[in-house]
Backbone bond lengths (Angstrom), bond angles and torsions (degrees), N, CA, C in turn:
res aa  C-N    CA-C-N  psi(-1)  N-CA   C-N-CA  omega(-1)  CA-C   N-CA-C  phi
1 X - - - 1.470 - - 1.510 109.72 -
2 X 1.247 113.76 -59.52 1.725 121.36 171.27 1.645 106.61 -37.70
3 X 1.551 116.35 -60.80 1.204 110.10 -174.65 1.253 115.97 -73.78
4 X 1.387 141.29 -19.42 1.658 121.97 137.21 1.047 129.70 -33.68
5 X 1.491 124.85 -54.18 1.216 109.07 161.48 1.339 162.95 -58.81
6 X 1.734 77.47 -21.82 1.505 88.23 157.99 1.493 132.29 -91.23
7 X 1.306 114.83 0.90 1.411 114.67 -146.38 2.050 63.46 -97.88
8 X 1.700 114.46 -59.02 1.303 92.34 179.27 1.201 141.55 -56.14
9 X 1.164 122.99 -30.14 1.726 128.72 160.60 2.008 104.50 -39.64
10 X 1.275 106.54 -61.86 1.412 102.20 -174.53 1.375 115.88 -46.20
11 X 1.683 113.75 -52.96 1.443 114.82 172.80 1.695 138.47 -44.68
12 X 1.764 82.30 -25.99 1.747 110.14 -176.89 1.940 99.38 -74.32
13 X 1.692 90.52 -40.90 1.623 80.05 -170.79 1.548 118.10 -106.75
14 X 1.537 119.56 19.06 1.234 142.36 125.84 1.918 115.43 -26.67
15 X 1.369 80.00 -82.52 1.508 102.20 -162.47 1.676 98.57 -68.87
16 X 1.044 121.95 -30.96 2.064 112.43 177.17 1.839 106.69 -78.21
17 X 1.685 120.86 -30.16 1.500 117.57 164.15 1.541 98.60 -57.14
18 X 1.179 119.51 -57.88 1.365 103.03 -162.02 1.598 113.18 -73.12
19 X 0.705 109.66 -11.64 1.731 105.82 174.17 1.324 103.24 -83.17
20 X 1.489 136.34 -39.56 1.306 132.89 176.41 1.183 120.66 -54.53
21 X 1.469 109.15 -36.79 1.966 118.25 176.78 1.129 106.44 -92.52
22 X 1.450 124.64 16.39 1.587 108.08 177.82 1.390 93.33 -112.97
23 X 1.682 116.02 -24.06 1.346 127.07 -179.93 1.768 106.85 -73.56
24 X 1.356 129.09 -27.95 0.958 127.46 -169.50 1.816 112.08 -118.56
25 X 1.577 108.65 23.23 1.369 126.66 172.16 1.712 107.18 -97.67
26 X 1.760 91.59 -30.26 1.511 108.85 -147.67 2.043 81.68 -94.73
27 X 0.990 132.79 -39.39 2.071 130.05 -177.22 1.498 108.30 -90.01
28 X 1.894 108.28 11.11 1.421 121.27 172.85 1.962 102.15 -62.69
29 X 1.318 113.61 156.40 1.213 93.98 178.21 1.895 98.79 -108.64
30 X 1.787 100.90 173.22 1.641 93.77 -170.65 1.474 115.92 -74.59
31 X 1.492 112.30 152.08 1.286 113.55 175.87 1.235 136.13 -33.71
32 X 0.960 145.45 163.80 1.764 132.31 -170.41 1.649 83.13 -98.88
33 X 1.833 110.42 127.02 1.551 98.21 165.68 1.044 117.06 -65.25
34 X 1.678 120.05 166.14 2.004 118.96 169.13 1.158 92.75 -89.82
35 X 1.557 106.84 171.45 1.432 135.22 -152.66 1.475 87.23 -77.48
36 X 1.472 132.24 -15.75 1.212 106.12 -171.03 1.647 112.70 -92.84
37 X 1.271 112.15 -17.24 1.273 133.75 170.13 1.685 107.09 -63.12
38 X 1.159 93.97 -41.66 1.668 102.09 174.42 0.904 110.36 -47.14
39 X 1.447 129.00 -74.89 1.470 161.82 -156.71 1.764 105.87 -45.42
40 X 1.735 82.67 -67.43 1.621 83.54 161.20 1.616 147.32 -65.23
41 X 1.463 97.23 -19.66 1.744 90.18 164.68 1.261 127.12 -69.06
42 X 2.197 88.47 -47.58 1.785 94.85 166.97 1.562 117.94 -28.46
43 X 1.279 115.27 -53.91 1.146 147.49 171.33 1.469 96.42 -14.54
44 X 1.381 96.95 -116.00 1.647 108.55 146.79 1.316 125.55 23.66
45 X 1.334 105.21 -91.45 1.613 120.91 163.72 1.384 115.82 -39.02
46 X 1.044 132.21 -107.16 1.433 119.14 143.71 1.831 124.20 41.96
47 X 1.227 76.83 -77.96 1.994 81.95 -175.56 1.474 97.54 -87.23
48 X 1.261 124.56 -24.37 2.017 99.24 173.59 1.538 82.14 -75.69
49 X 1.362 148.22 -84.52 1.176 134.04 -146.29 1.769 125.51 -42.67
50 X 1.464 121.77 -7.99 1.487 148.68 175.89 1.524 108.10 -84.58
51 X 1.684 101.33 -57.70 1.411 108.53 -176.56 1.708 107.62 -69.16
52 X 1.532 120.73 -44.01 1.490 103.40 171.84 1.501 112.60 -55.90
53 X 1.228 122.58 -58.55 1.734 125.42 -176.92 1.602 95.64 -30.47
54 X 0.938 121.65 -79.75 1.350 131.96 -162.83 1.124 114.30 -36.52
55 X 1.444 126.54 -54.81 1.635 152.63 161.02 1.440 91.76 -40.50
56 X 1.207 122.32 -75.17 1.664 129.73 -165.96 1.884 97.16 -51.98
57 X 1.484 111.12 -68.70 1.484 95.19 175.24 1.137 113.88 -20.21
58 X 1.461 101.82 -77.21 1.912 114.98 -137.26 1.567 102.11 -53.95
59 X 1.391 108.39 -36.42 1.448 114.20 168.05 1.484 122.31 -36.50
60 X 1.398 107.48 -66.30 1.400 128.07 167.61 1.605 94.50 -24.20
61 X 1.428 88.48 -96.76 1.664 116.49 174.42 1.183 104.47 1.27
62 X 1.757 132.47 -82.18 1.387 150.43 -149.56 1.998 95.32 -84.68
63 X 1.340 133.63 -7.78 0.803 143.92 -165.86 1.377 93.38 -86.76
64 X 1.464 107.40 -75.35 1.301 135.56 -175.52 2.026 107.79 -50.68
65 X 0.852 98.14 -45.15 1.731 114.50 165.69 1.634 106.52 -34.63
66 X 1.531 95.48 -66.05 1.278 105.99 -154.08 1.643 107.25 -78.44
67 X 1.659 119.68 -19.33 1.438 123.75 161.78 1.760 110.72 -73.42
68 X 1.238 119.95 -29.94 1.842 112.89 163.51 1.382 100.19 -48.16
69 X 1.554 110.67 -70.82 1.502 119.10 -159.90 1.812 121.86 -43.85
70 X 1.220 101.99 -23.52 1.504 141.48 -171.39 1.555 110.99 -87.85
71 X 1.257 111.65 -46.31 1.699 118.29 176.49 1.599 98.32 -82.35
72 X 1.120 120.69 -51.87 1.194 119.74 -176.48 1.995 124.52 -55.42
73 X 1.164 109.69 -14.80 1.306 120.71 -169.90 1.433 77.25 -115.24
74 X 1.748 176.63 173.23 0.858 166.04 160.68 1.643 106.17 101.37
75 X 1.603 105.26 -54.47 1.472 96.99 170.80 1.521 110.12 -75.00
76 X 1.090 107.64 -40.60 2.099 110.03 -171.55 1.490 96.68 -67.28
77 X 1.244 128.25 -12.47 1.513 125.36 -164.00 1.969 92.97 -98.20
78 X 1.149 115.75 -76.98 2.160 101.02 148.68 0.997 144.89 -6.89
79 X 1.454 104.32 -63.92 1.411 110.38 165.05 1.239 126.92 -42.69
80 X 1.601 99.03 -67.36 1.232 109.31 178.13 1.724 121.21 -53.29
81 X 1.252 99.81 -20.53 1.546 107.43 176.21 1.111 116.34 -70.57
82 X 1.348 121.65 -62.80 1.416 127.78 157.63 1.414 113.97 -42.69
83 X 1.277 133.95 -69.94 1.707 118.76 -174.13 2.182 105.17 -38.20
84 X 1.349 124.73 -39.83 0.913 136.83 -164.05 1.142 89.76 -85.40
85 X 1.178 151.91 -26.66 1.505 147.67 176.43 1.779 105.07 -86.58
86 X 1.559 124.65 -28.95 1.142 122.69 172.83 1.612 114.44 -68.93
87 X 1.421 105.07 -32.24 1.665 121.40 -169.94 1.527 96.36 -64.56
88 X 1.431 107.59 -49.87 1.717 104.06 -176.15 1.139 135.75 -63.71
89 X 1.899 102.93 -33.04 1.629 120.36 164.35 1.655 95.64 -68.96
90 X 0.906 174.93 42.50 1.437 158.01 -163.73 1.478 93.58 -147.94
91 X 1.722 111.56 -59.50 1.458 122.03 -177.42 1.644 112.81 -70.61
92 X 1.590 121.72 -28.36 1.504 139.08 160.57 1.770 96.68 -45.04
93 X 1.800 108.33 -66.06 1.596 83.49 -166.42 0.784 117.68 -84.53
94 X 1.562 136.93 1.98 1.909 130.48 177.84 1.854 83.23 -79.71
95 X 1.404 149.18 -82.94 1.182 130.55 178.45 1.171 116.91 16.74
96 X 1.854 87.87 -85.43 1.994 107.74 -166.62 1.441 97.34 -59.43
97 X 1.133 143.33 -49.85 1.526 144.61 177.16 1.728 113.86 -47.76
98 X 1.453 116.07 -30.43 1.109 117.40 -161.98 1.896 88.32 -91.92
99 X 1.514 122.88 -52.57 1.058 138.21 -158.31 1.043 98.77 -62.96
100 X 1.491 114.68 -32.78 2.172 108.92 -169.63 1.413 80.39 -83.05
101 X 1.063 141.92 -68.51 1.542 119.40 -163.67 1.201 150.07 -55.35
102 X 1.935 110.61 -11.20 0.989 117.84 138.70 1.485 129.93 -83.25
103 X 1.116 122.34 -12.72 1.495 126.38 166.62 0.909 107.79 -51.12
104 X 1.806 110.88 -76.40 1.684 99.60 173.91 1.099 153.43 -68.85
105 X 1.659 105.76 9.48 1.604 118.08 154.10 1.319 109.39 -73.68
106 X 1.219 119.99 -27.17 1.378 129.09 -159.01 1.813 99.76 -78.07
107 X 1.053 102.48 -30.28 1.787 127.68 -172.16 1.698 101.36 -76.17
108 X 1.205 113.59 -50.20 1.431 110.64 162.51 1.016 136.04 -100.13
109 X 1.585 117.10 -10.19 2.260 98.65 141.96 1.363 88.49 -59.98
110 X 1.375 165.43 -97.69 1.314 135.23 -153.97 1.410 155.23 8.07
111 X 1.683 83.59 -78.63 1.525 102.63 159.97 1.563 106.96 -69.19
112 X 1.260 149.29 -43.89 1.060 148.97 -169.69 1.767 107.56 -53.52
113 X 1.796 98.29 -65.32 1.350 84.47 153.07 1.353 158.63 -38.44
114 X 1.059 116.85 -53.80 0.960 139.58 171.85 1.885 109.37 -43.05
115 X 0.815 101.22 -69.49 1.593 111.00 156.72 1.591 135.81 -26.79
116 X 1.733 95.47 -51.86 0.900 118.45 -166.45 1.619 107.48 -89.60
117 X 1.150 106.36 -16.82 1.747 131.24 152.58 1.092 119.94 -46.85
118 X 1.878 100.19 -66.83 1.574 104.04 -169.93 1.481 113.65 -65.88
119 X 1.645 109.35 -36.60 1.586 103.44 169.96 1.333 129.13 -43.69
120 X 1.457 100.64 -47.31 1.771 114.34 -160.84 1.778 107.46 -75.95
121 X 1.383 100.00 -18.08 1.564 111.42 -162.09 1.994 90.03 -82.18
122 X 1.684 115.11 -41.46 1.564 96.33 -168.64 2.104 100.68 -109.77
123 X 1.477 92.55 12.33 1.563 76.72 164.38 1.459 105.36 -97.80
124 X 1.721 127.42 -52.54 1.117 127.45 172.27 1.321 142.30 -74.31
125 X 1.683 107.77 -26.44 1.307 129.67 -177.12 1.700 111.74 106.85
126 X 1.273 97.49 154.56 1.372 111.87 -165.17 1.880 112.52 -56.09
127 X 1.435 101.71 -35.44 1.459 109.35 -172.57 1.721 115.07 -82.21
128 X 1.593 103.97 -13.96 1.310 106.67 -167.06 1.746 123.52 -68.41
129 X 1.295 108.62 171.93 1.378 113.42 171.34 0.670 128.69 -43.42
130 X 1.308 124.83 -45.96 1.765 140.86 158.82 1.526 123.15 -30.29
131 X 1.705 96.89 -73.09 1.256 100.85 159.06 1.084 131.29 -51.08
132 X 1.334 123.73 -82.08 1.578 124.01 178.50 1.833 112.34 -12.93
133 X 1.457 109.60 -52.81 1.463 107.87 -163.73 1.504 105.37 -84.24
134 X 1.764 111.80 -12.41 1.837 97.49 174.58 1.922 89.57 -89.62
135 X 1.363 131.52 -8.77 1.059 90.43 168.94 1.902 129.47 -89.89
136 X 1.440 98.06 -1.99 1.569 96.81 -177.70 1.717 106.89 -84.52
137 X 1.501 105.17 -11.67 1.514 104.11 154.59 1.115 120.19 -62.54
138 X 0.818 118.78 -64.59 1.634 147.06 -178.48 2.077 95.46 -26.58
139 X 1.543 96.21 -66.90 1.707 111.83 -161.56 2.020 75.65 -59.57
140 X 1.638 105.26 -84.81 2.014 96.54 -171.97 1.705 117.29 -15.72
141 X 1.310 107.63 -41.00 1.527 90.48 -157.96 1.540 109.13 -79.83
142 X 1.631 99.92 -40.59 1.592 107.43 167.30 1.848 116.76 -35.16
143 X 1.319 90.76 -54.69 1.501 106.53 173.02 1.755 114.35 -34.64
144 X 1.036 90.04 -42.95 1.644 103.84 -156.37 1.713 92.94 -86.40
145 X 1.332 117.12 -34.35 1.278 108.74 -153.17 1.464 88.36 -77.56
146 X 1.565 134.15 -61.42 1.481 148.84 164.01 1.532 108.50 -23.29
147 X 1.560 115.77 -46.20 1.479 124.49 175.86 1.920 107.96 -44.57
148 X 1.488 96.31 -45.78 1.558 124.60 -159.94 1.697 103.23 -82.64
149 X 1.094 104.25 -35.64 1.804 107.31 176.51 1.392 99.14 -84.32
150 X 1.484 142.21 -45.39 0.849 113.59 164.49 2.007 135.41 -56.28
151 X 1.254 102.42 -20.64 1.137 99.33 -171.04 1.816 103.53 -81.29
152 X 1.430 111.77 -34.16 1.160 113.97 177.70 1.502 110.65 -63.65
153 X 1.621 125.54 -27.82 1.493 115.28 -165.85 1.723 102.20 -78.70
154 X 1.685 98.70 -19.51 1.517 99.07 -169.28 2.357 98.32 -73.96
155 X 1.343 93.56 -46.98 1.304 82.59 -161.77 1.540 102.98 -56.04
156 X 1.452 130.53 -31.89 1.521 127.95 165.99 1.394 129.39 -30.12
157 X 1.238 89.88 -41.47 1.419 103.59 170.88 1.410 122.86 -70.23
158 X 1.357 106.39 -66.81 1.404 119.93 151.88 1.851 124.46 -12.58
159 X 1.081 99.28 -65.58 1.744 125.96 159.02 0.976 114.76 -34.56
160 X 1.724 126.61 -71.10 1.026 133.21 -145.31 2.014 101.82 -89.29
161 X 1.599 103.12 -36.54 1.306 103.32 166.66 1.931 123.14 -67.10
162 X 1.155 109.60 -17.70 1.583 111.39 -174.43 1.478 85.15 -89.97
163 X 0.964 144.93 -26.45 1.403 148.54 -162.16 1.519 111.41 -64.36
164 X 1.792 100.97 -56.76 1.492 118.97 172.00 1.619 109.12 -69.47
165 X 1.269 108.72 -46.86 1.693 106.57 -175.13 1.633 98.21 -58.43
166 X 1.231 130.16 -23.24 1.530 119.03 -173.40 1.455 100.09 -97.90
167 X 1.139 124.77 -22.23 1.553 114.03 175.58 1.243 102.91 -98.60
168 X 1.707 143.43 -25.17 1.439 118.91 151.06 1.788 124.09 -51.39
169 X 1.404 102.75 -28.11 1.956 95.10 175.47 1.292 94.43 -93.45
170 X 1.059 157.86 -3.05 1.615 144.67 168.22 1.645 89.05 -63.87
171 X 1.322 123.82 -66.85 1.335 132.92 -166.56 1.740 103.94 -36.40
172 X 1.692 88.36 -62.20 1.685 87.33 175.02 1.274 131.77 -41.33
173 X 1.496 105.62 -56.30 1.689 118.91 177.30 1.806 110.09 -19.24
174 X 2.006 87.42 -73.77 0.744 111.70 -168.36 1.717 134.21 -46.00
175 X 1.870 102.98 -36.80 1.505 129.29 162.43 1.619 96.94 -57.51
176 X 1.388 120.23 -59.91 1.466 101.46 -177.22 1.276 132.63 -64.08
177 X 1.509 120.38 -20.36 1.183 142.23 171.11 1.746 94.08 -49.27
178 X 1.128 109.70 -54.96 1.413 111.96 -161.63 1.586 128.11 -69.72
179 X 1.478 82.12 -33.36 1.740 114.85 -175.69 1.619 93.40 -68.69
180 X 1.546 128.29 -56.45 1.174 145.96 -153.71 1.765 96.50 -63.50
181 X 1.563 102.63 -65.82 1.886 107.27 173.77 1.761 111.94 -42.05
182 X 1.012 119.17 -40.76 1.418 127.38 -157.98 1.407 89.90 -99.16
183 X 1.218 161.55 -41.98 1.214 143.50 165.82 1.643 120.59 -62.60
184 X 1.513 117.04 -18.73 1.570 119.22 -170.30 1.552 91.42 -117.18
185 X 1.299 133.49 13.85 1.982 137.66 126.64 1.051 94.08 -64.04
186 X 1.640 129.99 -69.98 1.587 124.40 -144.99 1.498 82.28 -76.02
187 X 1.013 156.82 -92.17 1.070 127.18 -166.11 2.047 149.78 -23.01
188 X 0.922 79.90 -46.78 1.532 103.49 175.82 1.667 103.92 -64.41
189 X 1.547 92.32 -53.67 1.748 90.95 -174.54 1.413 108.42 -56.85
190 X 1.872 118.22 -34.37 1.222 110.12 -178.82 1.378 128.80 -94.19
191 X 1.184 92.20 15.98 1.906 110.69 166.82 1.904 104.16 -85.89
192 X 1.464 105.34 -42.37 1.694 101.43 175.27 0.847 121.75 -59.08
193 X 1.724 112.97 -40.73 1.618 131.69 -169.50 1.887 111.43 -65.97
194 X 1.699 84.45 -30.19 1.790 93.29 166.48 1.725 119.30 -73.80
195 X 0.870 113.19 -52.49 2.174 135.50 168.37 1.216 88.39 -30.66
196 X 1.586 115.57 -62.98 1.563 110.91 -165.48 1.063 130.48 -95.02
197 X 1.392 126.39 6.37 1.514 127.25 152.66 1.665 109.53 -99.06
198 X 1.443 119.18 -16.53 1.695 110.17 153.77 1.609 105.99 -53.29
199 X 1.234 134.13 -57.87 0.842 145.40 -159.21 1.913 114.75 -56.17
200 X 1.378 93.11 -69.22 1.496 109.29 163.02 1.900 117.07 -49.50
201 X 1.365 100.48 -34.94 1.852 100.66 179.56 1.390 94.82 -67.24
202 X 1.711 117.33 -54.95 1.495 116.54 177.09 1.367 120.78 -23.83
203 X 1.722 111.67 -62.03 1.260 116.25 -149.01 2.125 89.63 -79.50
204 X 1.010 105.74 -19.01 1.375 123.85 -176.57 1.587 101.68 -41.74
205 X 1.178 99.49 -75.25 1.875 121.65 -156.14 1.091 82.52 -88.13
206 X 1.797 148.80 -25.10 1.587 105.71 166.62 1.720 117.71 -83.15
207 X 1.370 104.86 -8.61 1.547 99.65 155.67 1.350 135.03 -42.12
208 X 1.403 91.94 -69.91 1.327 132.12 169.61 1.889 122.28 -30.60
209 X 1.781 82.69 -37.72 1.572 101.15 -176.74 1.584 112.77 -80.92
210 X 1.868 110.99 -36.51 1.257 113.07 -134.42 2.152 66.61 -98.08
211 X 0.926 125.60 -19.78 1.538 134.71 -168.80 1.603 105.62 -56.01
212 X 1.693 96.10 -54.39 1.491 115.56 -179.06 1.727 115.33 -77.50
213 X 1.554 93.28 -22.25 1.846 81.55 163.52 1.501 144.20 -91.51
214 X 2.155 81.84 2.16 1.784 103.76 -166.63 1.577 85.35 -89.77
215 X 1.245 114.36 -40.60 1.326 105.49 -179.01 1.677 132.33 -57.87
216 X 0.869 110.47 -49.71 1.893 128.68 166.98 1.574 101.53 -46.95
């Protein structure tokens, strides 16, 4: 009877050691990795930190893309504004060119009249047929000449506004010109910035490789 009990007591305190070392295997802390284990997480690390860059570039990159694509439709859209703003100044000065030249015909049936007044007024007299009809010339041509200054003050205007609309889109051009250089740097630079984190992931994963074969 005694030695039942003891043989069970032993079993009892069997089975509570081993629960204590399985309990105190298990709040053990983890092994220290070896340097080669190291090597390779660095590893690891490493190539996600390559693969985001790259991601982050290309972004850039396709960012930067899409502001060229953008200046470039912006400059052809200017241009064209301006050539269409040159077309209007061009047709403005044949106008004003056309308008002074009838003005100043218009200026000398004037003077002609006028003349042709003073004659008729002391050969025939002031009231006569003569007169009367150089003066309703006289009033027409005035007409015409006033007709002609107005048309010339309008095309001035005309002028002077196509003038600004072509030197406000020159301005533009020129902003896009600028915008256009400075987006195809930011680009370019972020085409290198891409080369060289391919490059670096490269040298990465053959680390990575030659890491996992030092280890084996």
């Amino acid at each position: 009877m005694n030695a039942e009990k003891l043989i069970r007591r032993s079993a009892i305190g069997l089975a509570f050691a081993g629960l204590l070392a399985g309990g105190a295997y298990a709040q053990s802390p983890d092994p220290t990795p070896t340097p080669h284990q190291e090597d390779i997480q660095n590893d690891k690390k490493d190539i996600r930190s390559d693969k985001k860059d790259v991601a982050k570039d290309r972004a850039d990159r396709n960012a930067d893309q899409r502001d060229i694509n953008k200046d470039k439709r912006d400059l052809a859209k200017d241009r064209a504004d301006r050539n269409m703003d040159q077309r209007d100044i061009n047709h403005d000065r044949r106008d004003l060119n056309k308008d002074r030249t009838d003005r100043n015909a218009d200026q000398g049936d004037i003077n002609r009249d006028k003349a042709q007044l003073v004659r008729d007024d002391k050969q025939f007299g002031a009231n006569s047929v003569q007169a009367q009809a150089d003066r309703k010339d006289l009033r027409a041509d005035r007409a015409d000449r006033n007709a002609d200054q107005r048309d010339i003050n309008h095309d001035r205007r005309d002028l002077n506004k196509d003038r600004a609309d072509r030197n406000a889109d020159q301005r533009d051009i020129n902003h896009d010109k600028a915008d256009l250089a400075k987006d195809r740097n930011d680009r370019n630079q972020d085409q290198k910035d891409i080369n060289k984190d391919k490059k670096d992931l490269h040298k990465d994963r053959k680390d990575l490789r030659k890491d996992r074969r030092g280890h084996k």
